[in-house]
C-alpha positions as CSV (number, residue, x, y, z in Angstrom):
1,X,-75.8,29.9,-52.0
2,X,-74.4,28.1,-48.5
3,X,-71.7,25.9,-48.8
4,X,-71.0,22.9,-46.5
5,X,-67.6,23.0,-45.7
6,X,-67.2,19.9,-43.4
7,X,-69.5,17.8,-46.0
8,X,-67.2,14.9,-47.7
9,X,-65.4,15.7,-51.0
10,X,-66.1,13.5,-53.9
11,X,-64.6,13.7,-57.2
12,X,-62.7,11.7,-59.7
13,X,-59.4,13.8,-58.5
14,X,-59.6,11.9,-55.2
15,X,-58.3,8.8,-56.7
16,X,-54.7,10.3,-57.2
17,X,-52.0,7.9,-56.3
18,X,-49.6,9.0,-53.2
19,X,-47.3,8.6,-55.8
20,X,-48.7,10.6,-57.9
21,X,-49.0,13.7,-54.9
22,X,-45.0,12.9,-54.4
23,X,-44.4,14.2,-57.9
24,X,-45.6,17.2,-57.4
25,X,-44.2,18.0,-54.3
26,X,-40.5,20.0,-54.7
27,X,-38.0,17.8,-52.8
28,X,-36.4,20.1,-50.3
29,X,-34.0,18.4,-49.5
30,X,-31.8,19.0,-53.1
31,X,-31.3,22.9,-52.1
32,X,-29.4,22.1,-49.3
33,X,-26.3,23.7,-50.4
34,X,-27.8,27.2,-51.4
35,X,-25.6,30.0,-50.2
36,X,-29.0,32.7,-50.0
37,X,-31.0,32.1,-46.9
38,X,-34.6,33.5,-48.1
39,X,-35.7,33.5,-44.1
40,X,-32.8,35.7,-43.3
41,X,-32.7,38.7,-45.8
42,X,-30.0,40.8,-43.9
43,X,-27.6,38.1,-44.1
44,X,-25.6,36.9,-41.0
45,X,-21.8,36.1,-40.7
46,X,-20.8,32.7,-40.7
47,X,-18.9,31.1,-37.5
48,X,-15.4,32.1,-37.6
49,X,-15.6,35.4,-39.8
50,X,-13.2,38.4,-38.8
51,X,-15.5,40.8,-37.0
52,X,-13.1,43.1,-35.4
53,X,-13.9,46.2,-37.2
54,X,-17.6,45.6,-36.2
55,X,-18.6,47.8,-33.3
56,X,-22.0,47.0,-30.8
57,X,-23.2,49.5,-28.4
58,X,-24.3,47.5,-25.4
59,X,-25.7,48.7,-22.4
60,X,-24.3,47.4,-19.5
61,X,-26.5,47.4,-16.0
62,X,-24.7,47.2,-12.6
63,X,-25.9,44.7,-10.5
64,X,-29.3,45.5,-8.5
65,X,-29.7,45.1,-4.6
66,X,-32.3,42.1,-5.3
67,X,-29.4,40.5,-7.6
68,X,-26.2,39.1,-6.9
69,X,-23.5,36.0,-9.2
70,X,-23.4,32.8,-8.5
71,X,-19.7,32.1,-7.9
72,X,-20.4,28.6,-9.5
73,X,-21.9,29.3,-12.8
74,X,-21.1,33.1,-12.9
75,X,-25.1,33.9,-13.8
76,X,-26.4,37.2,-12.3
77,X,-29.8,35.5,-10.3
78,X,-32.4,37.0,-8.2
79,X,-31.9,36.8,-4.5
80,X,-34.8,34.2,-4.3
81,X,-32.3,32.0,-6.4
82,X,-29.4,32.1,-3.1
83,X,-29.3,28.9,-1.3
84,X,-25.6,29.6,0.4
85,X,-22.7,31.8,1.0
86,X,-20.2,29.3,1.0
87,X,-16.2,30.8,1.2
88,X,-16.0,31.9,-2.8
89,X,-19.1,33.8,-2.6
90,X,-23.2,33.0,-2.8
91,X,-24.0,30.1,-4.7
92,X,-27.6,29.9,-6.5
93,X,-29.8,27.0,-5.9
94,X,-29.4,25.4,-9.2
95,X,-25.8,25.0,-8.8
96,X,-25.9,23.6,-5.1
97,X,-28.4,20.7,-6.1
């Protein structure tokens, strides 16, 4: 048996009041103040927390030949980014505009 799928719905449940369909929707706006975050399982730290005993391993690149920091916003661009060498050092297009 085919179904049409994009023929019109009719029944007597149609009728329901917006009202009605605003019952029975949770308002989720009343949880605001939950302390567990169900999109973020692991947890984060909250601004401020002590973190010094954490430790990160970060891999640190030197700068390549095509590269080189903008003396004005201290970014590491790609040399199609230079507009000058002005006395401090190269500044990148962005931040002579």
């Amino acid at each position: 048996m085919a179904t049409d799928y994009d023929a019109p719905r009719k029944s007597e449940d149609d009728s329901e009041s917006i009202e009605a369909l605003k019952e029975r929707v949770p308002n989720t706006q009343s949880g605001a103040g939950d302390v567990e975050d169900s999109d973020n399982p692991t947890g984060f730290e909250l601004p401020g927390a002590d973190l010094s005993d954490v430790e990160l391993d970060v891999v640190v690149l030197p700068a390549q030949q095509d590269e080189f920091t903008c003396m004005s916003c201290f970014l590491v661009k790609h040399r199609s980014q230079l507009d000058h060498e002005g006395p401090e050092g190269p500044i990148c297009k962005e931040c002579a505009a």
